[in-house]
C-alpha positions as CSV (number, residue, x, y, z in Angstrom):
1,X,0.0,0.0,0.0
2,X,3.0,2.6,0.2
3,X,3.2,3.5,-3.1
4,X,-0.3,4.5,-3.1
5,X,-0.5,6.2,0.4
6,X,2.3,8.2,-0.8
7,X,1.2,9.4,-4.5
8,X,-2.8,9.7,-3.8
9,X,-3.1,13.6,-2.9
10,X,-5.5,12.8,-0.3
11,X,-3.1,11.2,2.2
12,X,0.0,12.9,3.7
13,X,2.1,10.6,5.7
14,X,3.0,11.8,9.2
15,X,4.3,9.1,11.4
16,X,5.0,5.7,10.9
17,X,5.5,3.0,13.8
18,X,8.6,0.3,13.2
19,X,10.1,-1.6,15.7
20,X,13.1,-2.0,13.4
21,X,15.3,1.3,13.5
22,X,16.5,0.9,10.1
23,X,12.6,1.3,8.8
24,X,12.2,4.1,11.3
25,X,14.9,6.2,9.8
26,X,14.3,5.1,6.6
27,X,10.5,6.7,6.6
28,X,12.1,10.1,8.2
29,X,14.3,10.3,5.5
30,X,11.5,9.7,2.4
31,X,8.5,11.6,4.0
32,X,10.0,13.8,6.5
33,X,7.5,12.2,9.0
34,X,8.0,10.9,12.7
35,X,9.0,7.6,13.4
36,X,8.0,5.7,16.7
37,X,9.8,3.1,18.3
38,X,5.7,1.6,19.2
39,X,2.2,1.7,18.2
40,X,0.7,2.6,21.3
41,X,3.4,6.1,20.4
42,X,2.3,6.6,17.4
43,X,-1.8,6.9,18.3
44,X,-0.8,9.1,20.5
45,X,0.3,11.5,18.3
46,X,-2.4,14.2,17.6
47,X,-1.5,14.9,14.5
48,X,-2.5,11.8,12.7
49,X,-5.9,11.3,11.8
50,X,-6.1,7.6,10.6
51,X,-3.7,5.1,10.8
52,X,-3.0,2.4,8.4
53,X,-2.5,-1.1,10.4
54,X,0.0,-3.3,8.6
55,X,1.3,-5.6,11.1
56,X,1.1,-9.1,11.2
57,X,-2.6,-11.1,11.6
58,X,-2.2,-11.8,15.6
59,X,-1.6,-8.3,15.9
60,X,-4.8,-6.6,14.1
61,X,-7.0,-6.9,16.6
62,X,-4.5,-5.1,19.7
63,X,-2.8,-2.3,17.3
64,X,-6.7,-1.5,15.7
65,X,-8.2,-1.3,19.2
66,X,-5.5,0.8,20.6
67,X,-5.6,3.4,17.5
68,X,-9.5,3.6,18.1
69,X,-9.4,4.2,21.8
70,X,-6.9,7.3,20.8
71,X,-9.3,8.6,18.3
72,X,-7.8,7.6,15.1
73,X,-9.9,5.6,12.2
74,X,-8.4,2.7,11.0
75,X,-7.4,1.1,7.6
76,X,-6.6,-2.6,8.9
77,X,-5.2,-5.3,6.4
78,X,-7.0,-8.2,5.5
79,X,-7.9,-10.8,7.1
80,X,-9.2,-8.1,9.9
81,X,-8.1,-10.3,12.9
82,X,-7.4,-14.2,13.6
83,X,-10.6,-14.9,15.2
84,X,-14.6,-13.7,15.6
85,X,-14.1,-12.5,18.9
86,X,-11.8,-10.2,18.1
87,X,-13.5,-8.9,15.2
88,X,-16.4,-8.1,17.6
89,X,-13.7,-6.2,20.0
90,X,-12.8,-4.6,17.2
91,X,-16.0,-3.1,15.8
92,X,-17.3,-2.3,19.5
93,X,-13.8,-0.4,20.0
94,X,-14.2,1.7,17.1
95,X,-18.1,2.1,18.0
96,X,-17.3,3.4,21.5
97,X,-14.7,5.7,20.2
98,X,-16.8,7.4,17.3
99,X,-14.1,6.2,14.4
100,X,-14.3,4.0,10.9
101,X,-12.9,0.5,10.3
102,X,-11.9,-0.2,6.5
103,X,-10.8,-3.2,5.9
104,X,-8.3,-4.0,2.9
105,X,-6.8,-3.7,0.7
106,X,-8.4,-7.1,-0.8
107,X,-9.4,-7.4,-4.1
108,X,-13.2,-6.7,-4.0
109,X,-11.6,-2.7,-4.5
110,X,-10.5,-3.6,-7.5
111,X,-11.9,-1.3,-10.3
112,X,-12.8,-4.5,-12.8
113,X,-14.8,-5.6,-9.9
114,X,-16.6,-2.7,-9.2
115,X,-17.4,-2.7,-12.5
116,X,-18.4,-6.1,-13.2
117,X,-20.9,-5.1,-10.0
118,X,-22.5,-2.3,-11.5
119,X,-22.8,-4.0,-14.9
120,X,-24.8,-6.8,-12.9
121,X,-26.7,-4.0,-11.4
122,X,-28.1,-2.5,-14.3
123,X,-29.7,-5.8,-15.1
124,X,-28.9,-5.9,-19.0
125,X,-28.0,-9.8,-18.4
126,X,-30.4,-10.8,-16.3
127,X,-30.4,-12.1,-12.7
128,X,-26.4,-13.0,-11.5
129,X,-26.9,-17.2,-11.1
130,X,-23.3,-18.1,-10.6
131,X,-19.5,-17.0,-9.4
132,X,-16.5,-19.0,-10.4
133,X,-13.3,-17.9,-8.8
134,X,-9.8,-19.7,-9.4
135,X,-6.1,-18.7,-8.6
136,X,-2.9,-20.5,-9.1
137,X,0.2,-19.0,-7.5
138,X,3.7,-19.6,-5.7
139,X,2.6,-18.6,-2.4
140,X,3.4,-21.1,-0.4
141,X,7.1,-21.0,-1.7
142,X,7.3,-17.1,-0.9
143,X,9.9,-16.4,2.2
144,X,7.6,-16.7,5.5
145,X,7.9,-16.1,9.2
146,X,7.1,-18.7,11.0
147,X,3.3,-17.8,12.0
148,X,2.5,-17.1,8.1
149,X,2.8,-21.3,7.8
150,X,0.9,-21.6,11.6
151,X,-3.1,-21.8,10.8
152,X,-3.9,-20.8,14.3
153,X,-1.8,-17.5,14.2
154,X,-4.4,-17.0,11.0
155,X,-1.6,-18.9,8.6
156,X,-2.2,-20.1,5.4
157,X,-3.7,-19.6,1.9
158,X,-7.4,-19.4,3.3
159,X,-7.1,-16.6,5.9
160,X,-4.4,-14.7,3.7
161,X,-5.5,-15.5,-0.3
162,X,-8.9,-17.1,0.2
163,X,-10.3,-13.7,2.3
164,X,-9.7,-12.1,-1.2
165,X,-11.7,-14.8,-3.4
166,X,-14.9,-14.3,-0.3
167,X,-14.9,-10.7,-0.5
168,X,-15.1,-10.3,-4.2
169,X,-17.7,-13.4,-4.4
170,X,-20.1,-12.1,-1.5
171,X,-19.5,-8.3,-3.2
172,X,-20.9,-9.7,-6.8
173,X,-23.4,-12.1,-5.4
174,X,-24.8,-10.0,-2.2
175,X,-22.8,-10.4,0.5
176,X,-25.1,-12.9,2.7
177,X,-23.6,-16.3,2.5
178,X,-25.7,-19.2,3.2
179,X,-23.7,-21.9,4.1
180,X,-20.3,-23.5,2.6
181,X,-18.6,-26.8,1.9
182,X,-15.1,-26.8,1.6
183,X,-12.1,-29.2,0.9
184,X,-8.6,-27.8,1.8
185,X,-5.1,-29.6,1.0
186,X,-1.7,-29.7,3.4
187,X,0.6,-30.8,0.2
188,X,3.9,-30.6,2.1
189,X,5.4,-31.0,5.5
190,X,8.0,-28.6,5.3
191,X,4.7,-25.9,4.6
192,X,2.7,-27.0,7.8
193,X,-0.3,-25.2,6.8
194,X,-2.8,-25.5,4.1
195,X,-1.6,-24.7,0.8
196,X,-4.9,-24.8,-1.5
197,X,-8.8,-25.3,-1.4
198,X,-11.9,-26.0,-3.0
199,X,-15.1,-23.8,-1.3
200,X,-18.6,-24.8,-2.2
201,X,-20.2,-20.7,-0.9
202,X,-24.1,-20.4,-1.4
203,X,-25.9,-17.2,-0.9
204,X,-29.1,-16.1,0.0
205,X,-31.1,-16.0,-2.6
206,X,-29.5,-19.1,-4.7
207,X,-26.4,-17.6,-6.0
208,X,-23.6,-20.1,-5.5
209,X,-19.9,-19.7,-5.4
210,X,-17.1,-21.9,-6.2
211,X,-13.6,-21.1,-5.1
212,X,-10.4,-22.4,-5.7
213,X,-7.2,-21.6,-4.8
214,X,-3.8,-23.8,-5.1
215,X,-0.5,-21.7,-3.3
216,X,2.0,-24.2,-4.2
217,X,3.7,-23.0,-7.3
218,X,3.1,-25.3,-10.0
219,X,0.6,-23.9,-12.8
220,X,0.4,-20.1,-12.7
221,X,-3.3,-18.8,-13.5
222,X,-1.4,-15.3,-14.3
223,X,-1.6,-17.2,-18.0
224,X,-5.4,-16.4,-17.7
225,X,-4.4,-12.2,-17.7
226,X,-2.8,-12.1,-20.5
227,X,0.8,-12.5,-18.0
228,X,0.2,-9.0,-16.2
229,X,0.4,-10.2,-12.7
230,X,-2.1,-9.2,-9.3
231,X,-0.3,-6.1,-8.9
232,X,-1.5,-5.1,-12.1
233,X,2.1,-5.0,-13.2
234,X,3.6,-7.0,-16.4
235,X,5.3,-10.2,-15.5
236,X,8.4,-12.0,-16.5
237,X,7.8,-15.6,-18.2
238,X,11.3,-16.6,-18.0
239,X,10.8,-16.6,-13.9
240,X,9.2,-20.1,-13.9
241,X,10.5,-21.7,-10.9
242,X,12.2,-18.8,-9.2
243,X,10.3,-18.6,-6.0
244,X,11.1,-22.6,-5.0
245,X,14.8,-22.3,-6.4
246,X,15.0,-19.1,-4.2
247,X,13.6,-21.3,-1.2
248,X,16.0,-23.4,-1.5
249,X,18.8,-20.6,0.0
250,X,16.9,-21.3,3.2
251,X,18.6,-23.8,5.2
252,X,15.7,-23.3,8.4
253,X,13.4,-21.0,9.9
254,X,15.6,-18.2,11.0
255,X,17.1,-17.8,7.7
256,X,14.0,-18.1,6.0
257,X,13.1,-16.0,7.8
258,X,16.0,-13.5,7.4
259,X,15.3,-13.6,3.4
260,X,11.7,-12.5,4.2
261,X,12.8,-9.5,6.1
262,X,15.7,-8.5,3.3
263,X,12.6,-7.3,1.7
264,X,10.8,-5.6,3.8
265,X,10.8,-1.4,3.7
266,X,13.8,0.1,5.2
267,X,15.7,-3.3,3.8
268,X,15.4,-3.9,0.4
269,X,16.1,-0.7,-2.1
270,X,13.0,1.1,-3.9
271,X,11.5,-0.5,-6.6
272,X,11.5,1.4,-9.5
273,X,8.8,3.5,-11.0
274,X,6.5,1.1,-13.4
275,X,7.0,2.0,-17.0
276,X,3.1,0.7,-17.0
277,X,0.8,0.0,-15.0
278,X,-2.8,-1.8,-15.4
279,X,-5.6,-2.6,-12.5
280,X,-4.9,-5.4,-10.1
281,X,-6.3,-8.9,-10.7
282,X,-6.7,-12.1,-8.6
283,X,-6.9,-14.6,-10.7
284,X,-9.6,-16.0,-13.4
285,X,-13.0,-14.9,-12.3
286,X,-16.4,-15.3,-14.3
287,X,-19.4,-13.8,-13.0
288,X,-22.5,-16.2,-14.6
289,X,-25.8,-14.1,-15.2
290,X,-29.2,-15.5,-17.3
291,X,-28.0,-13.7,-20.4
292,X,-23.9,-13.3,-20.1
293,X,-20.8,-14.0,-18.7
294,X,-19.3,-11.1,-17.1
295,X,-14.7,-11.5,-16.6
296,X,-13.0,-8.4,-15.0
297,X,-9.5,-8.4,-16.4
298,X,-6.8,-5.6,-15.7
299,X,-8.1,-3.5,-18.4
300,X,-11.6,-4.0,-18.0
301,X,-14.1,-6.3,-18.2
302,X,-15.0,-9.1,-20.8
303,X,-19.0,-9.1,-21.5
304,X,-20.1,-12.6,-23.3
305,X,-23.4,-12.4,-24.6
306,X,-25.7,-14.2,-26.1
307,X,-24.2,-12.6,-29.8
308,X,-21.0,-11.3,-28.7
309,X,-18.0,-11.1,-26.8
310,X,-16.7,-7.7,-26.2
311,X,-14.6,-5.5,-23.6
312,X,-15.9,-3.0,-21.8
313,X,-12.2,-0.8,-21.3
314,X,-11.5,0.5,-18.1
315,X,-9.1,4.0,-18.2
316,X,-5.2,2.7,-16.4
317,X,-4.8,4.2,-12.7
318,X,-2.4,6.7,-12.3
319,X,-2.2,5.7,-8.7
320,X,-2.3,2.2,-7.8
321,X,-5.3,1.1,-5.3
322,X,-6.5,4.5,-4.8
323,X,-10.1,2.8,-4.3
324,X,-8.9,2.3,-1.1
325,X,-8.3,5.6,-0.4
326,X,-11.6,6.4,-2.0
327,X,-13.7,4.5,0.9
328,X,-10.9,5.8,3.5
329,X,-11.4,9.1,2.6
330,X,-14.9,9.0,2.1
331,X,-15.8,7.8,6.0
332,X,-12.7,9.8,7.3
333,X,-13.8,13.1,5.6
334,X,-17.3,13.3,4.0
335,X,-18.7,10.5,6.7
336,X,-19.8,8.0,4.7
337,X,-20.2,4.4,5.8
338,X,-17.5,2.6,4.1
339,X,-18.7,-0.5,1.9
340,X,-15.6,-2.4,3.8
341,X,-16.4,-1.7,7.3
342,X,-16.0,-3.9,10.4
343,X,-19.1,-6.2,10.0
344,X,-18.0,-6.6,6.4
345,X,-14.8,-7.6,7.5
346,X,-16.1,-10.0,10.3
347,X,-18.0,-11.5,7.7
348,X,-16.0,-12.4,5.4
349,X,-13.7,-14.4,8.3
350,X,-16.1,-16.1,9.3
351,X,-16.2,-17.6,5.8
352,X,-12.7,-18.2,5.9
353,X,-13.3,-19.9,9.3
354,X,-16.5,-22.0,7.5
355,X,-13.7,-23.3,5.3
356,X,-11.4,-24.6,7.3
357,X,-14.0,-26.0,10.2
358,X,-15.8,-27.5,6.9
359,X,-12.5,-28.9,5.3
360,X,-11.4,-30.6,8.8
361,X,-15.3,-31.6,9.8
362,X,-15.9,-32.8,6.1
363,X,-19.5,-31.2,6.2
364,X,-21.3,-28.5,5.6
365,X,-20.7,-25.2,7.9
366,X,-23.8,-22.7,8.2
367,X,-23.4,-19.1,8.6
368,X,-24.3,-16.3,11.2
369,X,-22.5,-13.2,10.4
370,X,-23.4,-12.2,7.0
371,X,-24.0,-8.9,5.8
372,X,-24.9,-7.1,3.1
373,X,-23.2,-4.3,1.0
């Protein structure tokens, strides 16, 4: 989210929280913003209105409760916590304090998804029946601190990849799931945690859902996108194989987990400016309505009629996720009710959670917390 917290005109960025010293000083030296050695610092600092939480899962819950209880609204990364409960504490925390909870970036912001939802909206093709979601990546093979491969610490390719397939589904099809039946895969030992699944999601109303996702980088569904990759950025095709020959480096956890901080901000140099830039994508998804199949692509959206098949182009962003910003901006500022608030959040774990408890249970998990857009 950096790049577009710093180029969207909306934002300026104040203060940053890092306990690594190296990040600290390298955000006072790009933004000319203060740098705190804690959380609980920076939320006390009254001149930040909103504060973007990007720590790690198990931390969402205690770092977004702490910045609402000083006042600040919150942008929290997906998943919103580990569990329910927290979710709950969440939401009540912000409640209590008068503030917004956004929840993202996942890819329901996406502008081919928001416009593959209005195009279902206008009814042209007739009632939405069906949403087929499927992703192929190397995710499992990516560098990893050790509670990224633990499912209880919210681990894993459902919590962290599959939150993105449920938000866009229940965005497209209404938002109130039904029930789900799931199937999820633990492929390899040295990955303890599940790698890919196959979710059965049905709404109210009869819409139904299938989503599949396989982490463990074999077949990459980039293929489907014409090779631009989910950040919307072109992707090398010589790089087959990288990620798990890169892996290899790793002789255990610590130095894994050493590789996985050599990237992280204040570590690894900037990345240069992208010479182009289209919208984000996760994957192939088809929405299935009585008279067409809708397919939000990074440069718009493929409408398959009944006659013909044709794009419907969507203009390139000149600053990358600024939807997010949009909603942020939107509560923060003009007071609306963000689209991905709290509930929404909390609802879309608890189809995350559906999987897994369905997956280990082998049956059918109902659900309790859905909401609608």
């Amino acid at each position: 989210m950096l790049p577009t917290l710093a180029a969207d005109p909306r934002l300026k960025l104040v203060a940053c929280a890092d306990p690594r010293p190296e990040a600290r000083a390298r955000f006072a030296a790009d933004f000319g913003a203060r740098a705190y050695d804690s959380v609980e610092a920076l939320c006390r600092d009254r001149g930040v209105e909103a504060v973007y939480v990007a720590t790690p899962h198990q931390f969402h819950a205690e770092h977004t409760i702490v910045a609402a209880r000083h006042g600040k609204h919150v942008l929290v990364e997906k998943p919103m916590a580990v569990t329910l409960d927290e979710c709950g504490a969440m939401i009540t925390a912000a409640r209590e304090a008068g503030v917004h909870i956004v929840v993202g970036h996942s890819h329901s912001f996406d502008a081919p998804i928001a416009e593959t939802r209005r195009l279902i909206a206008t009814g042209a093709y007739g009632a939405l029946r069906m949403v087929t979601s499927l992703n192929f990546t190397d995710f499992m093979y990516r560098p990893r601190r050790p509670e990224e491969l633990d499912t209880v610490q919210g681990g894993g390719v459902i919590f962290n990849q599959g939150s993105h397939q449920v938000d866009v589904a229940r965005l497209l099809a209404g938002g109130r799931g039904r029930a789900v039946r799931a199937s999820a895969g633990r492929w390899d030992p040295a990955r303890p945690t599940e790698g890919a699944f196959t979710a059965f999601l049905e709404f109210e109303g009869g819409v139904a859902a299938t989503l599949t996702y396989n982490g463990y980088a074999h077949f990459d569904s980039d293929e489907f996108c014409d090779w631009i990759a989910e950040s919307g950025l072109p992707k090398r095709r010589d790089r087959y194989g990288a990620t798990r020959r890169q892996l290899r480096d790793a002789t255990d956890a610590a130095s894994e987990a050493a590789m996985k901080r050599a990237q992280n901000y204040g570590e690894a140099a900037p990345a240069p400016a992208p010479a182009e830039r289209f919208h984000p994508q996760f994957g192939l998804v088809i929405a299935s309505c009585e008279k067409a199949d809708l397919r939000p692509l990074p440069k718009g959206v493929m409408v398959y009629g009944d006659d013909e098949a044709r794009l419907v182009p969507l203009e390139k962003p000149t600053v990358p996720r600024a939807e997010v910003i949009d909603e942020l901006y939107g509560a923060v500022v003009l007071g609306r009710w963000p689209l991905h608030s709290g509930a929404w959040g909390m609802a879309t774990l608890e189809v995350c959670h559906a999987i897994l408890q369905s997956a280990t249970e082998g049956r059918e998990i109902a659900l309790s917390h859905q909401v609608a857009p």
